[in-house]
C-alpha positions in Angstrom: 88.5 -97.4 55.6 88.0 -98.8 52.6 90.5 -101.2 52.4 89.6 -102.7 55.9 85.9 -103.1 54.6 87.6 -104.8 51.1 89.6 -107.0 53.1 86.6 -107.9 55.6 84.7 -108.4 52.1 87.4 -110.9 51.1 87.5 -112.6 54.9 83.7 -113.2 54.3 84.1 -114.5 50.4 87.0 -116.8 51.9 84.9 -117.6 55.0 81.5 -118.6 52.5 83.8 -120.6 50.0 85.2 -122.7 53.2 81.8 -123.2 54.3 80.8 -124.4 51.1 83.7 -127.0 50.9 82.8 -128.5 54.1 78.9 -128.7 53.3 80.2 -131.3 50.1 82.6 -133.0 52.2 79.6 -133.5 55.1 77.2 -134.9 52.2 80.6 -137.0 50.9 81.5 -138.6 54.2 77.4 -139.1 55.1 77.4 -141.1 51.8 80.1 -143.3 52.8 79.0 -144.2 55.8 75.5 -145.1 54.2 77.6 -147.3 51.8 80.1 -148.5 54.7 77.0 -149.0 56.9 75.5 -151.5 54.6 79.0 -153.1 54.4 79.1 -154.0 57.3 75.2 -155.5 57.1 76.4 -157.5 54.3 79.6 -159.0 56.4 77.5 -159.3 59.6 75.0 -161.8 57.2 78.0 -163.7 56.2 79.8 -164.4 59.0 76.5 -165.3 60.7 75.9 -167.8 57.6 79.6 -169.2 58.5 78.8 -169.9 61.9 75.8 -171.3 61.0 77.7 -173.7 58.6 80.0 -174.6 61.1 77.7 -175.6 63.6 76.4 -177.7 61.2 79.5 -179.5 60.2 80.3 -179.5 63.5 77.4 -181.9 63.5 78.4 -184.3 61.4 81.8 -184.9 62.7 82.5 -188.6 63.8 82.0 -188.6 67.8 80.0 -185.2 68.0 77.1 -185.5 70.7 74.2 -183.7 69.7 73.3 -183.4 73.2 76.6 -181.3 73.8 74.9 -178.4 73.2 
C-alpha cells in the first residue's frame, strides 16, 4: 500500500514538474510571438514604403501617363 501511494506521490511530483515546464515554454513562445508580431509590423511598413516608392518612380519614367491610373 505504501509503495502504490509512493509511486502515485512520484506520478504527481513528475506530473507538477511537467506542468511547470510547459507554463515557461507558454510565457517563451507568447514572447516570441509579441516579438515576431511586431516583425512583421515593421516589414509590413517597409514594403508599403517600397510600393510607395515605386509608384513614384513609376511616375517619372519617360512616357508614363499620369492619367493611367
Amino acid at each position: 500500500m505504501l509503495e502504490d501511494l509512493d509511486r502515485l506521490a512520484d506520478k504527481v511530483h513528475e506530473l507538477a514538474r511537467l506542468v511547470q515546464s510547459l507554463r515557461t515554454e507558454n510565457q517563451q513562445l507568447r514572447s516570441q510571438l509579441v516579438q515576431a508580431g511586431g516583425e512583421l509590423d515593421a516589414m509590413r511598413h517597409r514594403v508599403d514604403e517600397a510600393g510607395r516608392r515605386l509608384d513614384v518612380l513609376m511616375e517619372r519614367l519617360p512616357g508614363h501617363a499620369n492619367s493611367s491610373k
